[in-house]
C-alpha positions as CSV (number, residue, x, y, z in Angstrom):
1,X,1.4,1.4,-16.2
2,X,-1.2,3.7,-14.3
3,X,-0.1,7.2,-14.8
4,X,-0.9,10.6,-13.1
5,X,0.7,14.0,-12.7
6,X,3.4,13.3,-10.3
7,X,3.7,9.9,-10.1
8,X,3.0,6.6,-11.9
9,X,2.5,3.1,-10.9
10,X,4.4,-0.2,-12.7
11,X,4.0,-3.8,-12.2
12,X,6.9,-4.9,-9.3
13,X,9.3,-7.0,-10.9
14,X,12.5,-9.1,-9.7
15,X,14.3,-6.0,-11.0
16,X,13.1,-4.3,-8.0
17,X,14.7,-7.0,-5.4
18,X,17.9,-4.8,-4.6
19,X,15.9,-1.6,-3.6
20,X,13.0,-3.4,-1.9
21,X,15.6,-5.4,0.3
22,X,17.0,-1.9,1.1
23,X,14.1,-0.3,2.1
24,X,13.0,-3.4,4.1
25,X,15.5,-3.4,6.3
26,X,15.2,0.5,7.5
27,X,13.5,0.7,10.6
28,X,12.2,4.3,9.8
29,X,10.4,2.8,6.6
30,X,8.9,-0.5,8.9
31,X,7.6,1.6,11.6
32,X,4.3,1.5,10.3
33,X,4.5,-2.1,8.5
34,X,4.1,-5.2,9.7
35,X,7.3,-6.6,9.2
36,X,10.1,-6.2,11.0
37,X,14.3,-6.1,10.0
38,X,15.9,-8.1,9.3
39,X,14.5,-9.4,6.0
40,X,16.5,-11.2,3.7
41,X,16.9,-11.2,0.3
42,X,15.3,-14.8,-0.2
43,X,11.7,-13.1,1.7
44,X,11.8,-10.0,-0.8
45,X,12.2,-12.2,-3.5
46,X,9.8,-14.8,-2.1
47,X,7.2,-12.1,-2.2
48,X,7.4,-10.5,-5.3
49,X,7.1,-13.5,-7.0
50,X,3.6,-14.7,-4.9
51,X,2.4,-11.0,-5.6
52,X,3.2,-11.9,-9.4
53,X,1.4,-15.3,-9.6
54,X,-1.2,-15.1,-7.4
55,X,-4.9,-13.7,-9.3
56,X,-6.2,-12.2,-5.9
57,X,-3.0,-9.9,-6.0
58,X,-1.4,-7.2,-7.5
59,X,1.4,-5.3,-6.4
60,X,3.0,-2.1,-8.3
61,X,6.2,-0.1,-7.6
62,X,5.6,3.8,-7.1
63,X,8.0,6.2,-9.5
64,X,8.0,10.1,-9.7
65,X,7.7,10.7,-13.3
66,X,11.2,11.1,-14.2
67,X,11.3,6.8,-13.3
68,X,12.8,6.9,-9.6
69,X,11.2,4.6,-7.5
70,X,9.4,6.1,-4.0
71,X,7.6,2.9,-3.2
72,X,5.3,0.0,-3.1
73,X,1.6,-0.3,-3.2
74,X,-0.6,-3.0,-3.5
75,X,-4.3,-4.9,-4.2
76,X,-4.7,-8.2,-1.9
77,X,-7.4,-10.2,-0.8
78,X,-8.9,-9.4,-3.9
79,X,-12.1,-11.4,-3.6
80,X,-13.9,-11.5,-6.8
81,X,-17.1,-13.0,-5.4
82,X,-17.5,-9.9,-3.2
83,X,-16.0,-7.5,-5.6
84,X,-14.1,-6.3,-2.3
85,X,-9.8,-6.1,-2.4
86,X,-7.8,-4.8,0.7
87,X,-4.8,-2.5,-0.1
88,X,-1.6,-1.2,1.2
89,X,0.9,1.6,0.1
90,X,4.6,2.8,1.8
91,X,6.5,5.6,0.5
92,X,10.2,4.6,1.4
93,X,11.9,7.2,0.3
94,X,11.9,10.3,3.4
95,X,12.3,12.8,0.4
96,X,9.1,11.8,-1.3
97,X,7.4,11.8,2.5
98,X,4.5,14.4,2.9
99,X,4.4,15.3,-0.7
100,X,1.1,14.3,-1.5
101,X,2.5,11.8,-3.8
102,X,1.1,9.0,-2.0
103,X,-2.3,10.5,-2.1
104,X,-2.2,10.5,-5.6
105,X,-0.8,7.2,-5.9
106,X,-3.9,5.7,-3.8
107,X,-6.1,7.7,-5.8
108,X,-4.4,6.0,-8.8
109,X,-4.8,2.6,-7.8
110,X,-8.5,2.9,-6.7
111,X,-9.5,4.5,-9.9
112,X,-7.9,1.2,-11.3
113,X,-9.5,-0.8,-8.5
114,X,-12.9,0.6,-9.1
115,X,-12.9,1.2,-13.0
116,X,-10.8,-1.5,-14.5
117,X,-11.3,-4.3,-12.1
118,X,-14.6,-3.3,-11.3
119,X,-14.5,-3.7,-7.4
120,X,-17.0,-2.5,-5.2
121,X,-15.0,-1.9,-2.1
122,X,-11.6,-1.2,-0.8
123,X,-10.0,-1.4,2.4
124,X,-7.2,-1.3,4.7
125,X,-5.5,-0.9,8.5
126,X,-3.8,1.6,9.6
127,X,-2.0,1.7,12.9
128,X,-4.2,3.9,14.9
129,X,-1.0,6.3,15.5
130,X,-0.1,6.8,11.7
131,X,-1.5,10.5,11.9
132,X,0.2,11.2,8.3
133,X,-1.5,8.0,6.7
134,X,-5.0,8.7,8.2
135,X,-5.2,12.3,6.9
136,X,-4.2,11.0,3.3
137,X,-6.5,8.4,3.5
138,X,-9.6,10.7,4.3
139,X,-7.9,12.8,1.0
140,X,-9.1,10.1,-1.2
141,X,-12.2,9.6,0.2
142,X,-11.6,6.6,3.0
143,X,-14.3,6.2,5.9
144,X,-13.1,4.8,9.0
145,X,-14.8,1.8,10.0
146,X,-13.7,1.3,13.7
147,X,-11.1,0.8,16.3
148,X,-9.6,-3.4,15.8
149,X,-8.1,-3.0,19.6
150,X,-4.0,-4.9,19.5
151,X,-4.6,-7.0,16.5
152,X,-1.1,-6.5,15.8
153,X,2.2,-7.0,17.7
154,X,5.1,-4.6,16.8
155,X,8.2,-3.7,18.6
156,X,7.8,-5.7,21.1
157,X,4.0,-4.0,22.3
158,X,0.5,-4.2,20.6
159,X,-1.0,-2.0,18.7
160,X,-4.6,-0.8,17.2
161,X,-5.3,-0.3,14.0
162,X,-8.0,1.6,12.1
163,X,-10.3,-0.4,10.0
164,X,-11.2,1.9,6.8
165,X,-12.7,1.6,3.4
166,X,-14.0,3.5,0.6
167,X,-16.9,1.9,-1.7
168,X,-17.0,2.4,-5.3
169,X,-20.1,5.5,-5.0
170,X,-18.2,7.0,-2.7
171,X,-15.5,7.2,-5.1
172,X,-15.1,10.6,-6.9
């Protein structure tokens, strides 16, 4: 468990199946992910249990400090050869939504990223309209990169995404 003031990161578990399936099939908490509703049961638990196995992966459920779960955030791609990891984070809950919690929760898992595992660089996509994720993303120190023109299809269109990363002396 990674805690901080507001928040605190767990491993995901199979206990989490119910409340991931629910989220995963809201369209409001998909607009900015890559998948799409419907998604069954069998797919949640499908991927919880490759985020479990899997050494290049780690994937933790994000809970205000009284234990209510706000969402999901995770390590992949971790690529110990280059000390690099890519990472993704969705708070599901519209309460918990411009908060500042997710901010904290990134900043939580890339102190872990960067002291614990010892990686050397971080980095993710954003869909270049995600305003909200951008802005918290520059709060934690992210760089952006460049402009990856339509690598992704959603809702029937393609999209850009932002390419950015924060490297371990950039980290504060």
């Amino acid at each position: 468990m990674i805690k901080g003031e507001r928040v605190f990161l767990r491993d995901l578990s199979l206990q989490d199946l119910d409340i991931l399936y629910e989220w995963s099939n809201d369209l409001e908490n998909t607009r900015w992910l890559l998948i799409d509703p419907p998604v069954s049961r069998e797919m949640e638990r499908a991927w919880i249990e490759s985020m479990s196995r899997r050494p290049d992966q780690k994937a933790f459920m994000i809970c205000t400090t009284d234990g209510a779960p706000i969402g999901t955030l995770d390590l992949s791609m971790i690529n110990w050869k280059h000390f690099s990891a890519q990472v993704g984070i969705s708070i599901f809950e519209p309460s918990c939504r411009g908060k500042g919690l997710g901010t904290e929760a990134m900043r939580l898992v890339l102190g872990y990223a960067f002291h614990t595992l010892k990686l050397n660089r971080v980095q993710l996509y954003v869909f270049k309209e995600n305003l909200y994720a951008i802005r918290s993303y520059e709060k934690c120190g992210f760089v952006t990169e460049g402009l990856v023109r339509e690598c992704y299809y959603k809702q029937g269109k393609f999209v850009d995404a932002y390419l950015m990363s924060i490297l371990r002396n950039d980290w504060k």
